[in-house]
SEMI-299206 format. One line per 10 residues: number of its first residue (from 1); their letters; for each residue x, y, z of N, C-alpha, C. Coordinates in steps of 0.02 Angstrom, whole numbers, padded with zeros to 5 digits. Layout:
NUM	a	X:Y:Z:X:Y:Z:X:Y:Z | ...
# end
This chain:
1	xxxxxxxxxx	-01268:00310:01373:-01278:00258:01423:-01297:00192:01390 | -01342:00187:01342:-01363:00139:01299:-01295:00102:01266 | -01243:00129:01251:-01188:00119:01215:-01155:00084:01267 | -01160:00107:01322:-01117:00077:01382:-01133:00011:01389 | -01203:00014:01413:-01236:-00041:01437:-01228:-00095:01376 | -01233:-00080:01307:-01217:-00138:01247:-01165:-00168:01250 | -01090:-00117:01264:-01027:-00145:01289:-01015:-00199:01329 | -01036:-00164:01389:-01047:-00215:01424:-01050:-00312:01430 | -01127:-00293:01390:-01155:-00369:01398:-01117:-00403:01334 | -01096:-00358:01296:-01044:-00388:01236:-00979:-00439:01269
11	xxxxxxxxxx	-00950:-00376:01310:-00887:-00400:01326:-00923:-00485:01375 | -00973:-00438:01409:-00976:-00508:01469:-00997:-00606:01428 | -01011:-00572:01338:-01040:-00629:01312:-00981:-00663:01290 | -00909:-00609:01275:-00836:-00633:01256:-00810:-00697:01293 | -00750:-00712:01263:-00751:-00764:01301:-00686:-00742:01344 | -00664:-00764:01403:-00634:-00722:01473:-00570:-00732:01437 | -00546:-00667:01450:-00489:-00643:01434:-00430:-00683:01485 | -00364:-00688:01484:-00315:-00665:01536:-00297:-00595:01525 | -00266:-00576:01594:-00236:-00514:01628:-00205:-00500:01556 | -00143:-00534:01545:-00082:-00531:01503:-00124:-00529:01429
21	xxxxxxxxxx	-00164:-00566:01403:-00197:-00554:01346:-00228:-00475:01322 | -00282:-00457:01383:-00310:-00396:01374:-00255:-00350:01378 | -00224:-00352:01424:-00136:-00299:01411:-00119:-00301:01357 | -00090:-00359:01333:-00085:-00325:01263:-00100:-00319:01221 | -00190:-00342:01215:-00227:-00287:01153:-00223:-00232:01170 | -00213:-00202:01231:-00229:-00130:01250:-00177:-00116:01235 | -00129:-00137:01237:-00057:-00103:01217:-00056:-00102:01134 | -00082:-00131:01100:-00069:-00143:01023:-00136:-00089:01022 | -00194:-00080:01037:-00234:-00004:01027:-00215:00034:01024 | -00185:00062:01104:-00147:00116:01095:-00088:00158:01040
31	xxxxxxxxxx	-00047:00086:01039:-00004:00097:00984:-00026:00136:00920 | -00083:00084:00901:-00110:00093:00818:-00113:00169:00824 | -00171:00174:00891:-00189:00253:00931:-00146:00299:00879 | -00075:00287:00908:-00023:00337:00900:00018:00345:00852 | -00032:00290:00789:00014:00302:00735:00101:00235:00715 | 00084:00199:00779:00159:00168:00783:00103:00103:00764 | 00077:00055:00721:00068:00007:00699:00102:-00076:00719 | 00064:-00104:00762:00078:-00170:00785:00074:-00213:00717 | 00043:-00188:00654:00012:-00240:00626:-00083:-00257:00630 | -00082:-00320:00655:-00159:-00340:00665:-00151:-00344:00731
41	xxxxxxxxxx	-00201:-00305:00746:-00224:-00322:00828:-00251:-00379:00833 | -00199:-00403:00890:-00234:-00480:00896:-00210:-00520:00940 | -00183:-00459:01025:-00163:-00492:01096:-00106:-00541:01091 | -00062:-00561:01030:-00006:-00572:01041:00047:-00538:01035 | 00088:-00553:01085:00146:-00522:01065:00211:-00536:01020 | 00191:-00505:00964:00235:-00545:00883:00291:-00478:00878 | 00354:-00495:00810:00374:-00467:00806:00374:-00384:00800 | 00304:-00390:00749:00277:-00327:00729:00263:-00276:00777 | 00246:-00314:00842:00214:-00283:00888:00280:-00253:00931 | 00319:-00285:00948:00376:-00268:00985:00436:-00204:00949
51	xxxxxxxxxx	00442:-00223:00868:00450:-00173:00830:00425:-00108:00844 | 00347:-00124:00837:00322:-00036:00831:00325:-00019:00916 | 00324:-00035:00975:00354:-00038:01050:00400:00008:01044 | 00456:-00044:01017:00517:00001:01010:00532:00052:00964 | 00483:00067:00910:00479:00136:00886:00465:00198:00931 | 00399:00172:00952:00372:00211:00998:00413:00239:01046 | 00472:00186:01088:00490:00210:01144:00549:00259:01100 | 00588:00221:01049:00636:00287:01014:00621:00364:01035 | 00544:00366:00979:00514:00431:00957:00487:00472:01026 | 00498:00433:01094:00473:00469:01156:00530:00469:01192
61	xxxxxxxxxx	00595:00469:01175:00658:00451:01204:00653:00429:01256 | 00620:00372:01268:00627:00324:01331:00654:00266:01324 | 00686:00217:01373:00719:00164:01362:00706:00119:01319 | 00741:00112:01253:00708:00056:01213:00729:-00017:01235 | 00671:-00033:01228:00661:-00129:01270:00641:-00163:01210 | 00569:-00136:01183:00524:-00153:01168:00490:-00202:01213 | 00512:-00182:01261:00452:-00231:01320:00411:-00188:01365 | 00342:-00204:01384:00301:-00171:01415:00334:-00169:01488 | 00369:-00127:01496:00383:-00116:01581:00327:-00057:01602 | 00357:-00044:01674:00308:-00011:01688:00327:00060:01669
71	xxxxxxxxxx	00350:00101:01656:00346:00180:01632:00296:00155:01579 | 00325:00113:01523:00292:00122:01486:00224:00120:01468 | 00212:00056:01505:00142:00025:01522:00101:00100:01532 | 00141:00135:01584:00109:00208:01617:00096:00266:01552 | 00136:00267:01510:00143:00325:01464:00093:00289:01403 | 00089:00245:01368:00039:00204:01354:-00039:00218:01371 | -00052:00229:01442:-00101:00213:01455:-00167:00259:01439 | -00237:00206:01391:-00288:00239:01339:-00314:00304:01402 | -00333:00323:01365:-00397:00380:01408:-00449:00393:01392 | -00467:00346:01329:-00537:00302:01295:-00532:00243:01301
81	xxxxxxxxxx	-00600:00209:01328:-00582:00140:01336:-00572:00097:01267 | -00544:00065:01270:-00499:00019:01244:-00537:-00008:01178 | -00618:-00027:01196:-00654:-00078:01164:-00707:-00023:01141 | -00754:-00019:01091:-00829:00004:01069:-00863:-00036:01060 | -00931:-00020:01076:-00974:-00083:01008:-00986:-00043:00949 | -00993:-00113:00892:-01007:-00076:00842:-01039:-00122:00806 | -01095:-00076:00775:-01162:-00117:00719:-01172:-00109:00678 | -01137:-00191:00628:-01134:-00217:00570:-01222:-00195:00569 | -01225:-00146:00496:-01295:-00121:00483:-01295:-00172:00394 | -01356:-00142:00376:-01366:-00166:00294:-01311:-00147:00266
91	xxxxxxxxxx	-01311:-00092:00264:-01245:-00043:00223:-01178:-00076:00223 | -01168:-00110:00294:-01116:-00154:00279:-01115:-00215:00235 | -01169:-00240:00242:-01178:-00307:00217:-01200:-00272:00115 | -01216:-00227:00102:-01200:-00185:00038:-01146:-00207:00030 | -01092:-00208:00046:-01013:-00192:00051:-00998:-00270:00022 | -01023:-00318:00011:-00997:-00381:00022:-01017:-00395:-00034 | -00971:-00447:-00073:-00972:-00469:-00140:-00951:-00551:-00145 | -00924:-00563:-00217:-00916:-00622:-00230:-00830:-00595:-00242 | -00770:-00607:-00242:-00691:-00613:-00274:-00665:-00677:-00298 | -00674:-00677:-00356:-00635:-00738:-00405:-00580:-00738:-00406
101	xxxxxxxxxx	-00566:-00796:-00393:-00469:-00814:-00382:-00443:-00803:-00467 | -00493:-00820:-00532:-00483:-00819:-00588:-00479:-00729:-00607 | -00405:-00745:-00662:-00395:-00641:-00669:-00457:-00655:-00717 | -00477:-00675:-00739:-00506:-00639:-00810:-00593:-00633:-00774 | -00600:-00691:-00725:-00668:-00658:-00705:-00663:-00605:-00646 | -00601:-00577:-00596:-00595:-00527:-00584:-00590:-00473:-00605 | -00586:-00481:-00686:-00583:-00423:-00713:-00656:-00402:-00765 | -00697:-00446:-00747:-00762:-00433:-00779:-00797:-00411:-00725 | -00770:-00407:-00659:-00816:-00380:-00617:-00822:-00287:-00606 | -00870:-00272:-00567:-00869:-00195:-00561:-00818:-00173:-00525
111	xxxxxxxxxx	-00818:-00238:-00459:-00770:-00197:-00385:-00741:-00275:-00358 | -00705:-00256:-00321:-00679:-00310:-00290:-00697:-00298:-00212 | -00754:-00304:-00195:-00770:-00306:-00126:-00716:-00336:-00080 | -00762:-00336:-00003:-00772:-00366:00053:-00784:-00414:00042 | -00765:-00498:00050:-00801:-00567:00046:-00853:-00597:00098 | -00822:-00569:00150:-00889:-00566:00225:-00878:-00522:00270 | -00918:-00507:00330:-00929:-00457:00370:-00871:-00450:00429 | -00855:-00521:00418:-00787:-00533:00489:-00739:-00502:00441 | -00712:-00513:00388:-00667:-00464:00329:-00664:-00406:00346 | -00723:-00366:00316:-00752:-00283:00325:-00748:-00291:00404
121	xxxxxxxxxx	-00754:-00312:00431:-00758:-00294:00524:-00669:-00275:00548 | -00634:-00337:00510:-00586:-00333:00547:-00537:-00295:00505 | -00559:-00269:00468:-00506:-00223:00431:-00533:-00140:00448 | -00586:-00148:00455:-00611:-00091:00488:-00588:-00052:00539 | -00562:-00108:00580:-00548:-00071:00647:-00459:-00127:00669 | -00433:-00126:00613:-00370:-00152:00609:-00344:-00194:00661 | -00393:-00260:00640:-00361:-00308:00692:-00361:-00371:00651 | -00329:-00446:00658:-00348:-00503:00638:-00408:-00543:00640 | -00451:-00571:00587:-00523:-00594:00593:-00511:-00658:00656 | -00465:-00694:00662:-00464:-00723:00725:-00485:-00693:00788
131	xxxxxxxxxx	-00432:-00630:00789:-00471:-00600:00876:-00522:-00561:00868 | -00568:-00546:00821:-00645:-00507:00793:-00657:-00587:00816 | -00641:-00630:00762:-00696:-00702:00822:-00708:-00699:00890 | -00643:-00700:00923:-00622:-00715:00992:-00663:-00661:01022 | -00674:-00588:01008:-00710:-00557:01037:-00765:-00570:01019 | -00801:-00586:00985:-00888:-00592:00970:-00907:-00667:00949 | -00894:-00705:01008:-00887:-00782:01000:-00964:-00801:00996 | -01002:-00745:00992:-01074:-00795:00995:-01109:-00744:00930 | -01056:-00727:00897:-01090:-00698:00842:-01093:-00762:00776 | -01128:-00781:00725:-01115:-00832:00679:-01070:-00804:00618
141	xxxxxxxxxx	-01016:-00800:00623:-00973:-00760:00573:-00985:-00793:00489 | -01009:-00864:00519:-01000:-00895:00431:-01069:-00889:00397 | -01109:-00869:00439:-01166:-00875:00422:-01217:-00813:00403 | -01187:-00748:00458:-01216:-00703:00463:-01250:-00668:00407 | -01285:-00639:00403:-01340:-00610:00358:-01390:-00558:00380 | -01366:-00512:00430:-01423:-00494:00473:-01403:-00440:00524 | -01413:-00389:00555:-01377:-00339:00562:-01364:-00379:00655 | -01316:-00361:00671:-01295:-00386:00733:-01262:-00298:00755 | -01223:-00325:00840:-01193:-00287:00875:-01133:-00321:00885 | -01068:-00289:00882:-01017:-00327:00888:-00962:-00279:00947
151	xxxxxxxxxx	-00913:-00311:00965:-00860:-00266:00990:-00783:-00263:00964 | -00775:-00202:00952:-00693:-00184:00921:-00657:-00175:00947 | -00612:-00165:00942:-00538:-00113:00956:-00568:-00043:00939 | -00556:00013:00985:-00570:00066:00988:-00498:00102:00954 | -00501:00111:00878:-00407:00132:00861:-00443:00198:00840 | -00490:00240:00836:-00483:00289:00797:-00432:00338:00812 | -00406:00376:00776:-00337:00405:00792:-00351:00486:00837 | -00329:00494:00885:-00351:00546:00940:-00339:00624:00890 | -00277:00619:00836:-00267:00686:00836:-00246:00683:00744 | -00251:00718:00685:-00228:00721:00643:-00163:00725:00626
161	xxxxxxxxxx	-00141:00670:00576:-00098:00632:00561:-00047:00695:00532 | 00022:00717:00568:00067:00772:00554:00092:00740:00469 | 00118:00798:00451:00133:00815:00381:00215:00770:00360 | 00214:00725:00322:00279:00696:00314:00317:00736:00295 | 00358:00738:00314:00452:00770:00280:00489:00727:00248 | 00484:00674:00271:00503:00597:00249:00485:00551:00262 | 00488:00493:00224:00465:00430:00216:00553:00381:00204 | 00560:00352:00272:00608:00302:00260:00583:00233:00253 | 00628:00177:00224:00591:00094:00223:00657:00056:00234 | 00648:00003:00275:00701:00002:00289:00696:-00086:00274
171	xxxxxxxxxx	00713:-00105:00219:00711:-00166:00182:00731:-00234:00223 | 00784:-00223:00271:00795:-00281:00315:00771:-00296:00355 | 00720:-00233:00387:00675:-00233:00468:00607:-00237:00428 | 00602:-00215:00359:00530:-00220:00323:00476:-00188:00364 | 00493:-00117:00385:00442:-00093:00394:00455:-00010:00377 | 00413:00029:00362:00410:00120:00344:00414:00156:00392 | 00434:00216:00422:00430:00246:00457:00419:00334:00427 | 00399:00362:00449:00373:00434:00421:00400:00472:00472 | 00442:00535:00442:00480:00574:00498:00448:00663:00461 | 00447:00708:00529:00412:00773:00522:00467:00821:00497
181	xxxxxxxxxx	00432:00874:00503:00480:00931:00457:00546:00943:00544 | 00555:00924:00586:00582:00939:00648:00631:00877:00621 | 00608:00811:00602:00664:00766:00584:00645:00696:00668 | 00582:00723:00665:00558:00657:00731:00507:00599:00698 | 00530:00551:00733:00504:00507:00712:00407:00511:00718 | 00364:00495:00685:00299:00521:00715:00260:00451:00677 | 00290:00415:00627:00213:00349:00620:00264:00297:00592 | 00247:00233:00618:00267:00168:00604:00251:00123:00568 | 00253:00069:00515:00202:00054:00491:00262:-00012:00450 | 00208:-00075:00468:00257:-00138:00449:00240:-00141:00371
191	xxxxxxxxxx	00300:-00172:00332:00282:-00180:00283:00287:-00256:00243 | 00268:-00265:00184:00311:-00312:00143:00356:-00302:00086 | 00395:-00337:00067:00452:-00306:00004:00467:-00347:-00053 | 00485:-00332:-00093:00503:-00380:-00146:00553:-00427:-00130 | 00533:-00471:-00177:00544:-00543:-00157:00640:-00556:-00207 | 00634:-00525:-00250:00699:-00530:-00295:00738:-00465:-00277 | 00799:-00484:-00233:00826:-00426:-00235:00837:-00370:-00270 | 00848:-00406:-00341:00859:-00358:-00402:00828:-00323:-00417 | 00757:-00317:-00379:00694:-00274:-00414:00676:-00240:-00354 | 00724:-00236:-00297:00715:-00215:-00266:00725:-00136:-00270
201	xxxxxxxxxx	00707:-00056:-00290:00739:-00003:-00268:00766:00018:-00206 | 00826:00059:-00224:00865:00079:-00182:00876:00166:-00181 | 00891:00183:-00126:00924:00241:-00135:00871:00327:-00116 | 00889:00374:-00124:00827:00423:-00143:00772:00423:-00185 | 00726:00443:-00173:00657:00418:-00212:00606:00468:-00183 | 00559:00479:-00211:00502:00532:-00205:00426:00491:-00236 | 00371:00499:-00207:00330:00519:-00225:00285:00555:-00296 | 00300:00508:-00336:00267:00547:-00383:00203:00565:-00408 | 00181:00514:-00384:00084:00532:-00406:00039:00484:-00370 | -00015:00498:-00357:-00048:00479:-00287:-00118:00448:-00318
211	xxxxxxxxxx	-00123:00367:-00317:-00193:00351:-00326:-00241:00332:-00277 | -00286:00350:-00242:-00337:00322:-00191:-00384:00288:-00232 | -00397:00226:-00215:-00456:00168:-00236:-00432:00147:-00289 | -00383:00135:-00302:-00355:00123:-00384:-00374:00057:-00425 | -00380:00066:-00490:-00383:-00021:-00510:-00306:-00033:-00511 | -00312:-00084:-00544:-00243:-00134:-00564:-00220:-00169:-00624 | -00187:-00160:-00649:-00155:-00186:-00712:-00128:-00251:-00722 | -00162:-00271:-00735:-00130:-00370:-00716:-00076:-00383:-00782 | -00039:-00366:-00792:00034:-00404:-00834:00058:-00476:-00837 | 00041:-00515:-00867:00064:-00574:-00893:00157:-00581:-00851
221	xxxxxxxxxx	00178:-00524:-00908:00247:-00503:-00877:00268:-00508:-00824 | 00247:-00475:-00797:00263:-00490:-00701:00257:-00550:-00666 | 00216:-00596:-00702:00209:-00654:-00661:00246:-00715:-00701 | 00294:-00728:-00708:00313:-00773:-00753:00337:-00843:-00739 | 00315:-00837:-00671:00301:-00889:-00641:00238:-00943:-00630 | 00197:-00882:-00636:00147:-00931:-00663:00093:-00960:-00741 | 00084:-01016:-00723:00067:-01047:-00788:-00013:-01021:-00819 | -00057:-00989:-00757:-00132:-00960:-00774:-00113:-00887:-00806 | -00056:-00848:-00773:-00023:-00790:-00820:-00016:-00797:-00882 | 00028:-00842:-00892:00060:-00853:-00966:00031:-00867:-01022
231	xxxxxxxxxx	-00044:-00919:-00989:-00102:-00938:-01046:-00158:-00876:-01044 | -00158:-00840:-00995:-00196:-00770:-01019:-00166:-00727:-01089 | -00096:-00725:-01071:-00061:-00695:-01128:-00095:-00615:-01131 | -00118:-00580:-01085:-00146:-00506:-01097:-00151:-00485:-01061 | -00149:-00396:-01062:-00172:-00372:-01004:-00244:-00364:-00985 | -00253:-00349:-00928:-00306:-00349:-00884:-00312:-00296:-00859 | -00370:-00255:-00837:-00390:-00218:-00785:-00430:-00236:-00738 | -00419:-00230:-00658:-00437:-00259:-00613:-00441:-00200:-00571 | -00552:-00201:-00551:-00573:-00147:-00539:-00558:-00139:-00463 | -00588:-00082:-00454:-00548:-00041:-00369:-00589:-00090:-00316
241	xxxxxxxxxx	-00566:-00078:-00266:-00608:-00120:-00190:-00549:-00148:-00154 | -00567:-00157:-00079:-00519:-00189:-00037:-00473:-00239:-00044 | -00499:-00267:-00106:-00481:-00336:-00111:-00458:-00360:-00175 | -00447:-00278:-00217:-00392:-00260:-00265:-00323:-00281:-00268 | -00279:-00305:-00301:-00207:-00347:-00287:-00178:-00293:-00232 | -00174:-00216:-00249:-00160:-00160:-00238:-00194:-00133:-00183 | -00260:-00161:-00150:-00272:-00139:-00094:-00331:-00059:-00134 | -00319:-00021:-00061:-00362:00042:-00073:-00306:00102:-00084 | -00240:00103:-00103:-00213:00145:-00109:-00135:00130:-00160 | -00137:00157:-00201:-00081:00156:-00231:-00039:00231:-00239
251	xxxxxxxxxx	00018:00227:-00208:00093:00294:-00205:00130:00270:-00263 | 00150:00312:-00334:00207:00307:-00365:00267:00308:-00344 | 00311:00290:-00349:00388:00317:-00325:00429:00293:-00397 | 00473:00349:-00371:00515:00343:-00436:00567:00406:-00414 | 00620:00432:-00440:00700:00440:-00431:00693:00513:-00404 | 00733:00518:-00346:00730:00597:-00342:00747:00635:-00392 | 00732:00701:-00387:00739:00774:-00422:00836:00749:-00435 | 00861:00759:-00505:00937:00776:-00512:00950:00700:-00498 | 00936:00651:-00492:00958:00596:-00487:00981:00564:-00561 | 01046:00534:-00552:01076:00498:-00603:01075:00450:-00631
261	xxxxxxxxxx	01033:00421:-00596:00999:00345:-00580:00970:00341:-00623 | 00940:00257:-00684:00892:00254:-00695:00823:00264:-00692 | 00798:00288:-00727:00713:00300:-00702:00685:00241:-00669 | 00633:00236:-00627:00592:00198:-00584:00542:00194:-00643 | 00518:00135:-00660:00436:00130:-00671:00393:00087:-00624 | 00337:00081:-00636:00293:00023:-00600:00308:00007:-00515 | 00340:00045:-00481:00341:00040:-00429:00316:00065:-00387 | 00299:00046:-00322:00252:00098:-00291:00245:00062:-00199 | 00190:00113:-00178:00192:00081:-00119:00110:00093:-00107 | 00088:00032:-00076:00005:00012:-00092:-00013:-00036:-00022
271	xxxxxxxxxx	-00060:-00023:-00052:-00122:-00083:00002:-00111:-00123:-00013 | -00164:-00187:00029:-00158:-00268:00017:-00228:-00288:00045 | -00247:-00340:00018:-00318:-00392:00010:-00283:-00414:00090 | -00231:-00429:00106:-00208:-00484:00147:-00161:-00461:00205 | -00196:-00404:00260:-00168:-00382:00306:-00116:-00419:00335 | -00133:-00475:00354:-00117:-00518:00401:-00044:-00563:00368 | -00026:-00563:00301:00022:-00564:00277:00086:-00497:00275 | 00052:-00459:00320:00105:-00408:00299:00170:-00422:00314 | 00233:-00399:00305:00303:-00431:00329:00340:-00458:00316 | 00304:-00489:00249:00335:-00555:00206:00365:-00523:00159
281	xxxxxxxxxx	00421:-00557:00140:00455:-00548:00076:00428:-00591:00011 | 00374:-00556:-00038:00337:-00584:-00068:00332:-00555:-00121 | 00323:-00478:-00135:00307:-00437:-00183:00351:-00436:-00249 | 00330:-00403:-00290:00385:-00389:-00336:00428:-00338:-00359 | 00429:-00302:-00309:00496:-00254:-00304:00453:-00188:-00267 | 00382:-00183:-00257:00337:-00123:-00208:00320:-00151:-00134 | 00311:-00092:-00100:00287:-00105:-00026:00234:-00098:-00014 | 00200:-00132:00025:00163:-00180:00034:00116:-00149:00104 | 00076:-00106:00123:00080:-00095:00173:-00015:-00123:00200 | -00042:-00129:00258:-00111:-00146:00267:-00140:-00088:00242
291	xxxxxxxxxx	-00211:-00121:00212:-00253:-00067:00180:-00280:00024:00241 | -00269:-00007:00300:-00281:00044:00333:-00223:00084:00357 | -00159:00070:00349:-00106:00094:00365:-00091:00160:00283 | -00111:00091:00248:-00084:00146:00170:-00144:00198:00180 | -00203:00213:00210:-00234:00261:00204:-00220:00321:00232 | -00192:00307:00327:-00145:00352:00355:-00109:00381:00315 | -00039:00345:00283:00007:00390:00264:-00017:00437:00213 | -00063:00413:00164:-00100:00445:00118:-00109:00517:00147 | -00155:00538:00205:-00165:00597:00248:-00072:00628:00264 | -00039:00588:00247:00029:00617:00282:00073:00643:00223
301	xxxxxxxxxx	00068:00608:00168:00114:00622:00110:00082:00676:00049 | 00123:00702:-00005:00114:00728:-00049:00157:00715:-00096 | 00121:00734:-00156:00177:00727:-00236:00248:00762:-00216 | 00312:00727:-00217:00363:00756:-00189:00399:00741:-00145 | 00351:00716:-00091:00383:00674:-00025:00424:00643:-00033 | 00477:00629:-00013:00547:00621:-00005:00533:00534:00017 | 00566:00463:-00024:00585:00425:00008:00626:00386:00002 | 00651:00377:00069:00727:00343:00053:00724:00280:00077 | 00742:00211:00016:00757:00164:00035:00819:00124:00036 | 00793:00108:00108:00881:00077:00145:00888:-00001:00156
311	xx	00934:-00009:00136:00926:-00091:00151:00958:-00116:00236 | 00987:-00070:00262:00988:-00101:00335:00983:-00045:00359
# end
């Protein structure tokens, strides 16, 4: 009851929603809910969002629109409310550090934290630090230091995440999809891709070895575009945390079993510091997925998992 009543006076301190706004955060909850990934929750309706819509309606063989009509609106609809509160304690504010834009003093550090609590808040509960503002408009986000009560997106996932059979990516729509041993579609998930076609992989591909919390290897090499790379002239190690180049999860991939193909190195599919960039064609030849999405599939995949990338 206490929990209720906090809700409450939270929401009533928010600042007033429209009809059409709260619809579709509730519709982008649900989604996350189910595994089909809008992206960042954050009551607009963007590509990402309409994408994973129309995954959804695929994988439930109902009319694909990607528009909220009403069946869908109906089949959609939470049966937990929508919103929680939730309280930023010490332990969170533990979590929060300093991240140097400079590699060499990122790489003298222990971890690559959280930079503030709206960060850790809104990656927490997978939405954009804009609508974490918009919902807790009388919280001091720049300032905070101090344990508060806030309100989320209620995404925790209702049921454990089914076992991949496959992992497709589909390079022109830039987003992953994970299919079960039945061959149904079951989790969605937007991505980003490399930026040079040429480094792009193609074709069958697997899973080869699985890092959770990983550091990062900073290569001169890889960046040869830039001029702070080139005067490092060395490698680097760049320790684990959210806010790792790599995120909280790094997947090897490299050539299926009997494949004729050149070997794969250095490629992979990982987290990101920068949810809210997801989508972009930016990377250098790995996918790119939000730090809370790459943790899902993590629960879904194994050494072996099958993935195939397609360019349309």
């Amino acid at each position: 009851m206490v929990a209720r009543w906090t809700l409450l006076l939270l929401l009533l301190a928010a600042p007033a929603w429209s009809q059409t706004s709260r619809r579709v955060a509730e519709l982008q909850i649900a989604l996350d809910r189910q595994l089909f990934s809008p992206g960042c929750i954050d009551d607009h309706v963007g590509a990402q969002t309409r994408a994973a819509l129309r995954a959804w309606q695929s994988a439930h063989d109902m009319n694909v629109t990607g528009a909220l009509n009403d069946a869908t609106t109906e089949a959609l609809k939470l049966d937990v409310p929508a919103f929680i509160p939730y309280e930023i304690t010490t332990n969170d504010f533990a979590q929060l550090g300093r991240v140097p834009v400079d590699w060499r003093e990122r790489a003298a550090q222990n971890s690559m934290p959280f930079e503030t609590a709206l960060e850790l808040v809104a990656e927490k509960f997978h939405a954009s630090q804009r609508f974490i503002r918009a919902l807790n408009s009388q919280i001091p986000w720049d300032t905070l230091n101090t344990p508060t009560n806030a309100v989320v997106p209620n995404v925790e996932a209702g049921a454990r995440p089914p076992k991949a059979a496959e992992v497709r990516i589909n390079l022109a729509q830039k987003w992953l999809t994970v299919y079960d041993g039945e061959g149904k579609l079951c989790a969605f998930f937007p991505c980003s891709i490399g930026r040079d076609k040429m480094k792009r992989p193609i074709g069958d591909l697997q899973i080869v070895a699985v890092a959770p919390n990983p550091n990062y290897t900073f290569d001169p090499k890889v960046f040869p575009e830039s001029p702070e790379a080139q005067a490092i002239g060395t490698r680097l190690i760049i320790p684990p945390g959210p806010n790792n180049p790599v995120g909280v999860l790094w997947l090897s991939i490299g050539r299926a079993a009997g494949s004729e193909e050149p070997p794969l190195t250095g490629y992979g599919i990982h987290g990101t510091p920068k949810p809210e960039e997801i989508g972009r064609t930016e990377s250098h030849g790995c996918f790119r997925l939000a730090n809370w999405n790459a943790v899902r599939l993590l629960k879904m995949v194994t050494v072996g998992t099958p993935v195939v990338v397609e360019e349309e």
